[in-house]
C-alpha positions, -999 to +999 in steps of 0.1 A: -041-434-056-041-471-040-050-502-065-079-515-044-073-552-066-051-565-030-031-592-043-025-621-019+015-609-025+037-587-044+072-593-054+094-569-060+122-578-086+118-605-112+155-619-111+158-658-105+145-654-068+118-635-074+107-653-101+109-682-079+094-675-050+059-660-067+061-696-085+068-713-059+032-691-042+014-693-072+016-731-074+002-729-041-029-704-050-011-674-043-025-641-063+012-630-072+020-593-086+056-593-098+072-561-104+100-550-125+111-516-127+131-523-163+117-531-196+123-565-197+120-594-171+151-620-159+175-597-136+206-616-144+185-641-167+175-616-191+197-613-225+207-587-248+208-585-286+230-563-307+232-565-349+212-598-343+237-616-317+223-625-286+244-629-250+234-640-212+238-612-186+244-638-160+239-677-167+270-688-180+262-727-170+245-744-141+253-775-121+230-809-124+192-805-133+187-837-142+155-853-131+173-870-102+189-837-084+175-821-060+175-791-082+158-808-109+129-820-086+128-782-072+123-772-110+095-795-120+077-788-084+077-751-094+063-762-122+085-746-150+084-782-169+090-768-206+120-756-196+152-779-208+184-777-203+213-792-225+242-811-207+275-798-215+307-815-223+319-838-191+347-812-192+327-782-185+354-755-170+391-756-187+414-742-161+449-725-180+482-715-162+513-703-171+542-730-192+506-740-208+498-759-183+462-768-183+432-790-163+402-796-172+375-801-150+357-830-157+325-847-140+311-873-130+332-862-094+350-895-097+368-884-126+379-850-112+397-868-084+412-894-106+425-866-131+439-843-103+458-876-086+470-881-120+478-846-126+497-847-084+506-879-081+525-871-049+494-855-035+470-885-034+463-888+002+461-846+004+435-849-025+414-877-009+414-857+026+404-825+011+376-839-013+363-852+022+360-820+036+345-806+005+315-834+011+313-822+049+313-789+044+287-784+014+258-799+044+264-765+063+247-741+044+214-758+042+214-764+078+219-724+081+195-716+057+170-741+075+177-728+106+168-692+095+132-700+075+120-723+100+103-710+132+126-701+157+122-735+179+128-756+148+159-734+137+178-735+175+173-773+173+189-775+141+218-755+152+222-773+184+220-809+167+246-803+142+264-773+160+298-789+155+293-791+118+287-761+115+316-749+138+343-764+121+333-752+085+314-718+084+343-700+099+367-710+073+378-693+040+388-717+012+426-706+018+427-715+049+406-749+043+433-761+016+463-752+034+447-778+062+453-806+033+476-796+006+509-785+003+515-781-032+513-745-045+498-757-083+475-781-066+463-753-042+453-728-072+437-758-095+416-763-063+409-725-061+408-717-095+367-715-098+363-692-073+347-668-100+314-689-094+307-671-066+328-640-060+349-659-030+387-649-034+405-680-014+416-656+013+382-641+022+357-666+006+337-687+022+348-725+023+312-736+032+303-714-001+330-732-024+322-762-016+287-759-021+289-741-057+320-767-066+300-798-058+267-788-075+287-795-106+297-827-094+274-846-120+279-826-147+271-790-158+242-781-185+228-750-201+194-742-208+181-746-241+171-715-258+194-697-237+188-675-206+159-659-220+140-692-219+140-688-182+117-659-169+087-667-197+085-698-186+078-686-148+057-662-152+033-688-172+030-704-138+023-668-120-003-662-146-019-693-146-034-688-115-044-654-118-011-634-110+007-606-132+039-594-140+045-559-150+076-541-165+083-507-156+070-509-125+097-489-103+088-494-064+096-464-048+088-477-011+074-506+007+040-495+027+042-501+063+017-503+085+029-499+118+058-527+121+037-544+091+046-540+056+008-535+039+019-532+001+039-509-018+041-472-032+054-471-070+073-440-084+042-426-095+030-422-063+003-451-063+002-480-043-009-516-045-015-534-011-012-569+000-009-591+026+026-598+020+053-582+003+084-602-012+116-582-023+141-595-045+161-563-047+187-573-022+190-571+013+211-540+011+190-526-019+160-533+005+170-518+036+190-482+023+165-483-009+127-493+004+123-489+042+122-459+064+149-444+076+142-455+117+143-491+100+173-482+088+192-471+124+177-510+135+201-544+140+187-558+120+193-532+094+230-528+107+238-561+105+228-562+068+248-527+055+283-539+082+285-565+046+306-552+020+297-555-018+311-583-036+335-582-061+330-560-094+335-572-129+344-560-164+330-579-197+334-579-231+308-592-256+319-605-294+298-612-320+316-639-342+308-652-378+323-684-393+328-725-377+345-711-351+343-745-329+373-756-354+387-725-346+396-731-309+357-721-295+344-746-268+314-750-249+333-753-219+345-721-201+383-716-202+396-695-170+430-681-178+456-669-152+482-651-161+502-664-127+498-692-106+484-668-080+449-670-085+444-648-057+454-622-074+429-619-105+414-581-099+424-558-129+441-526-109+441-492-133+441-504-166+467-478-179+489-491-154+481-531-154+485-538-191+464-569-191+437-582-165+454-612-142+429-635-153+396-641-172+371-661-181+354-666-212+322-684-226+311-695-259+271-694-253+258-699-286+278-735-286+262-746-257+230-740-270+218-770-291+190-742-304+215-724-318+218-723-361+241-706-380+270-697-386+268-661-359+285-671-328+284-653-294+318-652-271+317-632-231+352-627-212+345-614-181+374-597-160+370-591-124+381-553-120+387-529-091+351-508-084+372-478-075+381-469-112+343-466-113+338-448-082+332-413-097+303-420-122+284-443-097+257-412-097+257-407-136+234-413-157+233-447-181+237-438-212+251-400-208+285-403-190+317-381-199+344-385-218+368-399-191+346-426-188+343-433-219+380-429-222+384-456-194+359-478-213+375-481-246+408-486-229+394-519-212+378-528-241+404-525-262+428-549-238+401-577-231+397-573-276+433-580-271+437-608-246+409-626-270+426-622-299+461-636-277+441-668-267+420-673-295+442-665-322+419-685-352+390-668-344+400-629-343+393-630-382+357-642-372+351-614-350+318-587-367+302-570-330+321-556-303+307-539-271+323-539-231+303-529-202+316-523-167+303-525-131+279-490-136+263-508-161+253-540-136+246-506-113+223-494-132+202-529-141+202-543-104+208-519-082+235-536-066+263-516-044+291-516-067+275-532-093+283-565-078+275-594-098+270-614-066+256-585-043+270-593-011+307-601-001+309-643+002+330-640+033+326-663+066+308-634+083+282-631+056+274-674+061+271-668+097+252-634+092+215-640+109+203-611+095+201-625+058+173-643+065+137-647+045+123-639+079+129-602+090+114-581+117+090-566+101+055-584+098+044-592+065+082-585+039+101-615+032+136-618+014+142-636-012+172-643-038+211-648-034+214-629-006+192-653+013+202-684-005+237-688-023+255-668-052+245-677-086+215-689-104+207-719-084+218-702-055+191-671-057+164-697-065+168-716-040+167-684-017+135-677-039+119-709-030+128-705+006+109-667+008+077-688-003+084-712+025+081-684+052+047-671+037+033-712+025+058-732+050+043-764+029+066-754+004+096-760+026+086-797+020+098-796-016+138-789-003+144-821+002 
């Protein structure tokens, strides 16, 4: 059966970039259909309740939105306008090592620098050089990203007038960027320390990518009001408004081609809805080995995506707290503990081996919520973990998984309840909800590789990868999302808003 109602474009996936990019079309008089095949909308926007506490799946905090930023004026173009978002503390991220020693992270920019010269006072001239390259560097990913949206013509001219740019930077990891300036070991992890915030250990990560996901806090960090789920609502208004849909539970089993033209999409019931363009926010990998033919598959294109690795995996524990527990030692900043000064080394090995994860972070969302009341509190800790413990169950069934699992499970859980109750001594007391979920869970909700929270690895060969571009080869299906844009909330709308561009190109005009 095909639905003969052609929309002007579907989206598959309502996570940020999805969400996005049929805003972004819609705004522009688009006819979007947005598809989801879970029962709720947001990807890693959405939220969970348990025994009435609410937590983020993945929006933790976001760099500036003010009115001013460019990400602010992206917003408000999109048209999302009801959405607000509370500034947190100038000290948004609280960075702990061992001997207690501890920096915060403050913004305005100018206030970082002044506090790590304070903190390395031998390291002035080190700090100054490196901030500098920080600033150079962040420029090269939108000139990629431009390159690869625009036509062809526009995109070689790009590359060839800031070629050296992009030379010096996109091949470098973060490691190898600080070593350039800094030869203090503490500095060198303080610098590194975030690297959470996109899934970029210092050794393999992306320099370009750090210093694009650093300086987007530079002015401060905020949190939207209402919480994550505030987010999706809010666009599919827009989609709605003129004339689009979204639907839940709408599983798309495979994108319709047409020749080397992608005509609509076939849903696991067997029908299919056609359109003149298609838009999948799935992933580029989940796109290819998922939703295309196999003889797309064997394609460079194709072979260039599935060469990248997944990212990095990630354990997390959810508490449900009663009580005043910002007197307790609660913040609304994010603490990052590391057990060494190593920061490298944060992946949690075998757990009944490695009695505690190396390092983990941990949010407070319900304080950074000024719509938050009362006195239940939400905490996350989230412990980056080695996908092979998971390996085995990757074909299981959510929900129905055996007792070794389970064993593993409650063994991680019980650690991370642990480590908590270490750093947070005041507030154990406080704690009433409990619950861990691990990489099969962010399997079975996005359908990443791994369950990677940022899909693809975040190396220098994944900047420089052509491939993960809106544009592809085949007529008609645009990518959207992270993998086309950045890691991270801003990072996958962006990658939204650029999908739109390739279908609308006046759209590129709000980027800047």
């Amino acid at each position: 059966m095909t639905d003969r109602n052609e929309w002007d474009v579907i989206v598959i996936g309502s996570g940020i970039g999805g969400l996005a990019a049929g805003a972004a079309l819609a705004r522009n008089g688009r006819r979007v259909l947005l598809l989801e095949r879970h029962f709720v909308l947001g990807g890693l926007t959405q939220t969970f309740e348990r025994e009435g506490f609410r937590w983020d799946v993945g929006v933790h905090y976001l760099g500036d939105l003010s009115a001013d930023a460019p990400e602010g004026r992206l917003l408000r173009r999109l048209g999302v306008d009801q959405l607000q978002f509370a500034p947190m503390p100038p000290a948004y991220d609280r960075l702990h090592f061992p001997d207690d020693f501890r920096f915060d992270v403050r913004a305005p920019e100018s206030a970082w620098i002044a506090d790590l010269k304070a903190a390395f006072p031998g390291q002035q001239d080190a700090i100054d050089a490196y901030c500098a390259a920080l600033a150079d560097a962040t420029s090269v990913a939108p000139l990629l990203f431009a390159a690869r949206s625009t036509p062809s013509v526009i995109g070689k001219a790009l590359r060839w007038w800031k070629g050296s740019r992009i030379e010096r930077w996109a091949p470098m990891t973060t490691a190898q960027a600080i070593r350039g300036f800094v030869d203090d070991p503490r500095l060198a992890a303080v610098l590194a320390a975030q690297w959470g915030d996109f899934g970029g250990a210092p050794s393999t990560g992306s320099f370009v990518l750090h210093a694009l996901v650093t300086r987007s806090f530079r002015n401060g960090a905020c949190y939207p009001v209402g919480g994550a789920a505030a987010i999706a609502p809010a666009f599919v208004r827009v989609i709605e408004r003129a004339g689009g849909e979204a639907r839940c539970n709408a599983d798309v089993a495979r994108i319709v081609l047409d020749g080397d033209r992608a005509v609509g999409v076939r849903l696991g019931d067997a029908s299919e809805i056609r359109a003149a363009h298609v838009v999948s926010d799935v992933g580029a990998r989940g796109t290819v080995e998922r939703l295309l033919p196999q003889a797309w598959r064997e394609s460079d294109w194709a072979r260039e995506i599935l060469a990248l690795a997944p990212n990095i995996a990630n354990v997390a524990l959810y508490l449900g707290l009663e009580g005043d527990i910002d007197t307790a030692g609660a913040s609304a900043a994010n603490d990052w503990w590391y057990d060494s000064w190593s920061v490298e080394d944060a992946v949690w090995g075998d757990p009944f081996e490695q009695a505690r994860p190396p390092a983990v972070f941990v949010s407070f969302p319900s304080l950074k919520d000024p719509a938050h009341s009362g006195p239940r509190h939400t905490a996350e800790l989230h412990a980056w973990a080695d996908w092979k413990l998971f390996e085995a169950w990757q074909n299981s069934e959510f929900g129905g998984r055996d007792g070794e699992y389970l064993a593993l499970k409650d063994s991680m859980q019980r650690t991370l309840l642990d480590v908590f109750r270490d750093k947070y001594p005041a507030l154990a007391p406080m704690i009433r909800f409990c619950e861990a979920s691990t990489p099969l869970t962010m399997l079975a909700f996005t359908g990443h590789e791994h369950g990677a929270f940022y899909g693809l690895e975040t190396t220098p060969r994944r900047l420089m990868c052509d491939a993960l571009s809106p544009r592809t080869p085949i007529s008609g299906l645009v990518l959207a999302g992270q993998d086309v844009g950045t890691p991270g909330v801003m990072g996958a709308l962006v990658g939204g808003v650029m999908a739109a561009g390739v279908i609308e190109p006046r759209v590129f005009g709000w980027m800047h």
